[in-house]
C-alpha positions in Angstrom: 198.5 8.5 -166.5 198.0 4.4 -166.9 199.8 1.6 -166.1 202.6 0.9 -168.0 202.2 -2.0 -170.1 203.8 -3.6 -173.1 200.8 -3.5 -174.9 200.5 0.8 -174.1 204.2 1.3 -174.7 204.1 -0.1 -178.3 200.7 1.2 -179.1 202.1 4.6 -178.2 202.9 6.2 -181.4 206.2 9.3 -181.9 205.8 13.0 -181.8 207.5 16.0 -183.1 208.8 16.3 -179.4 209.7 14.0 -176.7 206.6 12.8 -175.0 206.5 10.9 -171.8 204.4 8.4 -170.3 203.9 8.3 -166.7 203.1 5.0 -164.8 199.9 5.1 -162.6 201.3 2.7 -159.8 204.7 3.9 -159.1 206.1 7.8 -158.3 208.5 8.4 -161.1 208.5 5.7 -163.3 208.3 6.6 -167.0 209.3 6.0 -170.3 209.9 8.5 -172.7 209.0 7.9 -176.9 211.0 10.1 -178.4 210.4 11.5 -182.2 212.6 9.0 -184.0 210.3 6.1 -182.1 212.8 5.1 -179.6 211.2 4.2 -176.5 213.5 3.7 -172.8 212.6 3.7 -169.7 213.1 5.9 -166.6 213.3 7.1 -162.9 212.3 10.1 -161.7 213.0 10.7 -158.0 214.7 13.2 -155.8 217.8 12.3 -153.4 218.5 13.2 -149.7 219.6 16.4 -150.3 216.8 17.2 -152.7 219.0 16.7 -156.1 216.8 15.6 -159.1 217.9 12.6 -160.7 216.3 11.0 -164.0 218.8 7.8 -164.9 217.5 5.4 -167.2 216.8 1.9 -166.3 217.1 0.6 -170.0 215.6 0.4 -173.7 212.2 -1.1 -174.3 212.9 -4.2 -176.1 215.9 -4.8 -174.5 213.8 -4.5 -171.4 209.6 -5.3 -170.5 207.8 -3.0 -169.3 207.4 -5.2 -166.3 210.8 -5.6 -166.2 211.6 -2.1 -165.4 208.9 -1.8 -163.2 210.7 -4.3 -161.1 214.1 -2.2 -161.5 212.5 0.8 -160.8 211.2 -0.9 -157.4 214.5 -1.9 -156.1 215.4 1.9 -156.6 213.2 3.3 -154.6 214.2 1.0 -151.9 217.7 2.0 -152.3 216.4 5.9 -152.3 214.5 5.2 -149.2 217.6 4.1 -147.5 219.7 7.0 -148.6 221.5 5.4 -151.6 221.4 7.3 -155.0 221.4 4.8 -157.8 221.6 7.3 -160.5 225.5 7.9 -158.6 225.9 4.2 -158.3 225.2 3.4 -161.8 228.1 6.3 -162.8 230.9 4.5 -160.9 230.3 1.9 -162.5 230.0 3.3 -165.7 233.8 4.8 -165.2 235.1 1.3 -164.1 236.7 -0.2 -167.1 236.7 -3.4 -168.9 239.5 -5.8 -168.9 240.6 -4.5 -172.5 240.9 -0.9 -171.3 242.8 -2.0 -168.2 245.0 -4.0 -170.3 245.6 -1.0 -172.7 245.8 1.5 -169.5 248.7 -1.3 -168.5 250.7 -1.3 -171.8 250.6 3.0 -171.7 252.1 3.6 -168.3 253.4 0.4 -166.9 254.7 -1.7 -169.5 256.9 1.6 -170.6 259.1 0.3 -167.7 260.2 -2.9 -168.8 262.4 -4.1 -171.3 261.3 -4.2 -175.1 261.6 -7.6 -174.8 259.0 -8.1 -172.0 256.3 -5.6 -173.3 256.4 -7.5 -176.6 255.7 -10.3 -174.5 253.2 -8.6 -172.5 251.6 -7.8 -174.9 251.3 -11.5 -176.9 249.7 -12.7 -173.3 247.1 -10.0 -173.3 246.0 -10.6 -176.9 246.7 -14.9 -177.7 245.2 -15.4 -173.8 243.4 -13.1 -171.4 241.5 -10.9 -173.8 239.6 -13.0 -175.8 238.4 -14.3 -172.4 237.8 -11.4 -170.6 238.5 -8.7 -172.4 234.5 -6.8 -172.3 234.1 -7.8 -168.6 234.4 -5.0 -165.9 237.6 -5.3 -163.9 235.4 -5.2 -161.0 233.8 -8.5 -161.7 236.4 -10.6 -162.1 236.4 -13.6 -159.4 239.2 -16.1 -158.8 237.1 -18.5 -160.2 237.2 -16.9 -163.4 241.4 -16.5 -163.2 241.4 -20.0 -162.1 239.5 -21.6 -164.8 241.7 -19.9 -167.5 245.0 -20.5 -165.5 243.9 -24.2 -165.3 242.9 -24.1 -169.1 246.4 -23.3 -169.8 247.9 -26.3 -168.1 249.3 -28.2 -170.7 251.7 -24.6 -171.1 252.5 -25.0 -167.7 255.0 -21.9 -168.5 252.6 -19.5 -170.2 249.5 -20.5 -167.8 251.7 -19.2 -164.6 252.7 -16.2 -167.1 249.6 -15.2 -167.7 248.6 -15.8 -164.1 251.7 -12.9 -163.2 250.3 -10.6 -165.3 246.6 -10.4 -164.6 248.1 -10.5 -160.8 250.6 -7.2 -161.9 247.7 -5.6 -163.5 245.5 -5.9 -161.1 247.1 -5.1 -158.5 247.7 -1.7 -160.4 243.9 -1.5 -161.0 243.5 -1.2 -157.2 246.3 1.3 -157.1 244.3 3.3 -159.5 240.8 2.9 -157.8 239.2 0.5 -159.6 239.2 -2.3 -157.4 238.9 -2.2 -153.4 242.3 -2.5 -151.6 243.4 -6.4 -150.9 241.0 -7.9 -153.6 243.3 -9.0 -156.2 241.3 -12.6 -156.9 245.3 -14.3 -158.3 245.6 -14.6 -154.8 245.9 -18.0 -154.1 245.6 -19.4 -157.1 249.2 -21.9 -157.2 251.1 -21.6 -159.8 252.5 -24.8 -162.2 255.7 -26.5 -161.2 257.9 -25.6 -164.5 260.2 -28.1 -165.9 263.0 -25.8 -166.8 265.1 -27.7 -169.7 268.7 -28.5 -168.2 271.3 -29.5 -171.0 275.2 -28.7 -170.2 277.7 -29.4 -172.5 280.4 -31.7 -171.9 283.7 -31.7 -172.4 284.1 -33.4 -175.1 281.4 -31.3 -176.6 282.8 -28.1 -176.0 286.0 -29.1 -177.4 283.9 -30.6 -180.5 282.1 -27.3 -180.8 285.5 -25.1 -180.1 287.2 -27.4 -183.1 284.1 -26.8 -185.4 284.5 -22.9 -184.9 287.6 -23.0 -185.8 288.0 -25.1 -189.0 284.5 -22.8 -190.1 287.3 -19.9 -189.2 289.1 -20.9 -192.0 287.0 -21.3 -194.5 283.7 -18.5 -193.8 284.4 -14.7 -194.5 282.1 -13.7 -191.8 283.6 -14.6 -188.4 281.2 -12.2 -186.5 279.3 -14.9 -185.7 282.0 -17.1 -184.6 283.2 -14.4 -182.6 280.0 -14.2 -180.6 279.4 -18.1 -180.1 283.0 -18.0 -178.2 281.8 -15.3 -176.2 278.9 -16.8 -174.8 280.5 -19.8 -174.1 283.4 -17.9 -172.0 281.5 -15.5 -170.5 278.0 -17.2 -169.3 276.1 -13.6 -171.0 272.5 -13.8 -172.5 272.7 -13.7 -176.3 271.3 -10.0 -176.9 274.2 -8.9 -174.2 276.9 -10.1 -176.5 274.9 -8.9 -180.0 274.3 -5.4 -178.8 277.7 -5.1 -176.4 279.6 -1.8 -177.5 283.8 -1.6 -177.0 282.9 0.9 -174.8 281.6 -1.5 -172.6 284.8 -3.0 -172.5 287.4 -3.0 -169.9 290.0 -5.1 -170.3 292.0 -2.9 -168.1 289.9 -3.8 -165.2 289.3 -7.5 -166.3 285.1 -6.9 -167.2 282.6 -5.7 -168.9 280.2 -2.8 -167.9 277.3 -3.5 -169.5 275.0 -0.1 -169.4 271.9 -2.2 -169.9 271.0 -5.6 -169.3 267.4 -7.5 -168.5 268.7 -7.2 -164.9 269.6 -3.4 -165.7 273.2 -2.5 -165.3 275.7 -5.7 -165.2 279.4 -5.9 -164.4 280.7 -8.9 -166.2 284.0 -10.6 -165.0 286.1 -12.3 -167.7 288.9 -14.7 -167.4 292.3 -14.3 -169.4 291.1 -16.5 -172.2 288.4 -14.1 -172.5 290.4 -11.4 -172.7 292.6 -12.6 -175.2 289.7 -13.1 -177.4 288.3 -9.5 -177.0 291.9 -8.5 -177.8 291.8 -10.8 -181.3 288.6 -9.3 -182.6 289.1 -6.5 -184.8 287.2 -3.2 -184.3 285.5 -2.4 -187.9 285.9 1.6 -188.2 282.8 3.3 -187.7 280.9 1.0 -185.8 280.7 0.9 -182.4 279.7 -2.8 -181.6 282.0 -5.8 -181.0 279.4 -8.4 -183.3 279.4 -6.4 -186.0 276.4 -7.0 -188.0 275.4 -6.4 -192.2 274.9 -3.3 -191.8 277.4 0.1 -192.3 277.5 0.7 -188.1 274.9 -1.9 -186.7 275.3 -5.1 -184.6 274.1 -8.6 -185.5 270.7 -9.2 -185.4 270.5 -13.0 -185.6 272.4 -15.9 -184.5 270.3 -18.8 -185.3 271.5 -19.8 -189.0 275.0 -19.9 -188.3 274.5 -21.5 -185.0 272.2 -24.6 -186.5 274.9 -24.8 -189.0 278.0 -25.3 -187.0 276.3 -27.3 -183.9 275.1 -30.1 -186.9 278.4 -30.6 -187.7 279.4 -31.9 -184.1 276.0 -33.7 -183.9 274.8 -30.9 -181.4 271.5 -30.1 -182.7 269.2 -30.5 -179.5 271.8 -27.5 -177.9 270.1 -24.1 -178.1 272.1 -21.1 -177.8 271.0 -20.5 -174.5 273.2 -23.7 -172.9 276.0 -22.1 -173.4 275.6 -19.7 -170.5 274.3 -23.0 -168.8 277.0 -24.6 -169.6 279.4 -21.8 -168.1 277.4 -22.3 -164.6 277.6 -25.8 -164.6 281.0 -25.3 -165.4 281.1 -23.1 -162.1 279.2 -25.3 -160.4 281.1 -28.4 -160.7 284.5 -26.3 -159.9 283.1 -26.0 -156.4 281.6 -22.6 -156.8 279.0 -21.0 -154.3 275.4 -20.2 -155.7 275.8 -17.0 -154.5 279.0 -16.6 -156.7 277.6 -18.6 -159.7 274.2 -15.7 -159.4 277.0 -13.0 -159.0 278.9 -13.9 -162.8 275.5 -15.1 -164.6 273.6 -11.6 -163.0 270.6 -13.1 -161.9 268.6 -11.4 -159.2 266.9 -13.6 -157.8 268.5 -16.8 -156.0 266.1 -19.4 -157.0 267.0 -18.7 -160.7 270.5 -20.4 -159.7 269.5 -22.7 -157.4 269.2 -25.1 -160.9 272.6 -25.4 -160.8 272.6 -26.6 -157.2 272.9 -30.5 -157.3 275.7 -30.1 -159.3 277.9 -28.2 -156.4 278.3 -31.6 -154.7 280.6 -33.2 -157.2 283.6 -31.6 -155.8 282.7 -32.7 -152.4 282.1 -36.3 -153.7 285.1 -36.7 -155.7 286.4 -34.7 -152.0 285.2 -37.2 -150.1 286.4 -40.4 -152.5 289.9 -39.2 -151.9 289.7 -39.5 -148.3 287.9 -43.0 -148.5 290.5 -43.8 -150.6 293.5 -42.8 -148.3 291.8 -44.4 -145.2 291.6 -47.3 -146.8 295.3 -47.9 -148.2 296.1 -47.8 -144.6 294.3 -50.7 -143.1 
């Protein structure tokens, strides 16, 4: 029994049998050479309650000698205060990394969500938080370290305050499933972007452009499934998928709506207006298959809107209009007709108000146009 030095440890040579070296100065300390040449270093000590414990304070090489002499130190402290550092050094063993919290979140919480967000999910995890922090322990993670990516991210103001959701949804899971201590989610705080969300209405004259375009392409394209869907979105304010996947079943014309079974709200009632129903009533049903846009397929829906639709909006110079203004334009429609948000958010689905209060500064033209009609009439009489 010596010292333990760097210059004994190396000069130690392997047996055909573990063989241990004890340190002179310090009760416990060790490191054990085993046959293959490895050489790590230990703590022997006994807790409280008289339990043996050996946990290993690290690999020589990786570690000095002096180095775990220190380590061992600051054990014994902690074993002469009633700690157990051999227990300590297991929990955090079990806490796990970013990447298995992640993966922990795409088994049994992601399942809950629409395809559509866990694909999404999913790209955030991999293209953003993962190469970042993917080996750290959840445990260590600081709002620093959230804010430094979130503000990384700020020239994708969107994705930055995405991101920023999900690391706050996942770890507030991680202290539902013990990993973290209650109330220590470091998002908190952190404020998210201000989002300019793209406005762009049609007008008018640019729906009856786009209504005259769908009709001449009536008469001379074979497939009018496509037509048949860009009408419905227009007169009905649904998402695209809602109209690609919507089943006849769905369909009540008797009742003026649709029931949509699914949604990504969940289940939808959808009220339609006579010139919607008259288009439902054109559309043939195609034996055998159960969807209104029927797609290429024997019994399957349309997948894909986009050729068709970059098509007909370049013939009615429309080309900066995505799909997804049409249900804007049927709320701005709404909106300028005097509608209440609350109605507006009841025929677009949306659950949460602020997602309609977009359409907010458009509910005053009624009352202006109100308001010039009364100017107007006090003024004829002076």
């Amino acid at each position: 029994m010596q010292k333990l030095t760097k210059k004994i440890v190396e000069a130690t040579l392997p047996r055909d049998k573990d063989f241990i070296l004890w340190d002179s100065e310090i009760s416990g300390f060790m490191c054990k050479v085993t046959p293959a040449g490895r050489k790590s270093y230990f703590l022997y000590y006994r807790t409280k309650d008289k339990r043996q414990r050996r946990p290993k304070i690290g690999d020589h090489g990786v570690l000095t000698a002096e180095q775990a002499r220190n380590i061992a130190q600051q054990w014994l402290l902690q074993i002469s205060q009633g700690k157990d550092p051999s227990l300590e050094k297991q929990e955090v063993r079990v806490i796990p990394t970013v990447k298995e919290l992640a993966d922990q979140y795409m088994r049994e919480h992601a399942p809950r969500k629409k395809a559509s967000s866990q694909k999404e999910d999913k790209r955030l995890w991999e293209q953003y938080i993962l190469p970042t922090f993917g080996a750290m322990k959840v445990t260590a993670l600081e709002r620093s370290d959230i804010a430094k990516l979130h503000h990384s991210l700020q020239h994708l103001s969107t994705t930055a305050n995405r991101v920023l959701s999900l690391l706050s949804k996942a770890l507030n899971l991680a202290e539902l499933w013990g990993y973290r201590p209650n109330h220590s989610n470091p998002c908190l705080h952190i404020k998210k972007y201000s989002e300019n969300k793209r406005e762009r209405f049609l007008s008018q004259d640019e729906i009856s452009r786009l209504m005259s375009a769908l009709d001449e392409e009536e008469q001379d394209n074979p497939n009018p499934w496509p037509l048949y869907a860009i009408r419905l979105l227009l007169l009905t304010g649904c998402r695209l998928n809602e109209i690609l996947t919507l089943k006849w079943e769905e369909v009540d014309l008797d009742n003026n709506c649709l029931r949509l079974r699914d949604s990504k709200t969940g289940k939808k009632l959808v009220y339609l207006s006579s010139i919607a129903i008259e288009l439902f009533n054109s559309i043939p049903q195609e034996a055998g298959n159960p969807f209104i846009i029927c797609g290429g397929k024997e019994g399957a829906h349309l997948i894909n809107l986009q050729k068709p639709w970059r098509r007909i909006r370049a013939k009615v110079a429309l080309n900066d209009v995505r799909i997804h203004d049409l249900r804007h334009t049927f709320a701005s429609i709404a909106a300028s007709n005097g509608l209440s948000l609350t109605i507006i958010g009841a025929l677009l689905g949306h659950k949460q108000t602020q997602t309609t209060a977009r359409y907010a500064h458009l509910i005053g033209q009624p009352l202006i146009e109100a308001s010039e009609k009364i100017g107007g009439k006090i003024m004829e009489r002076r």
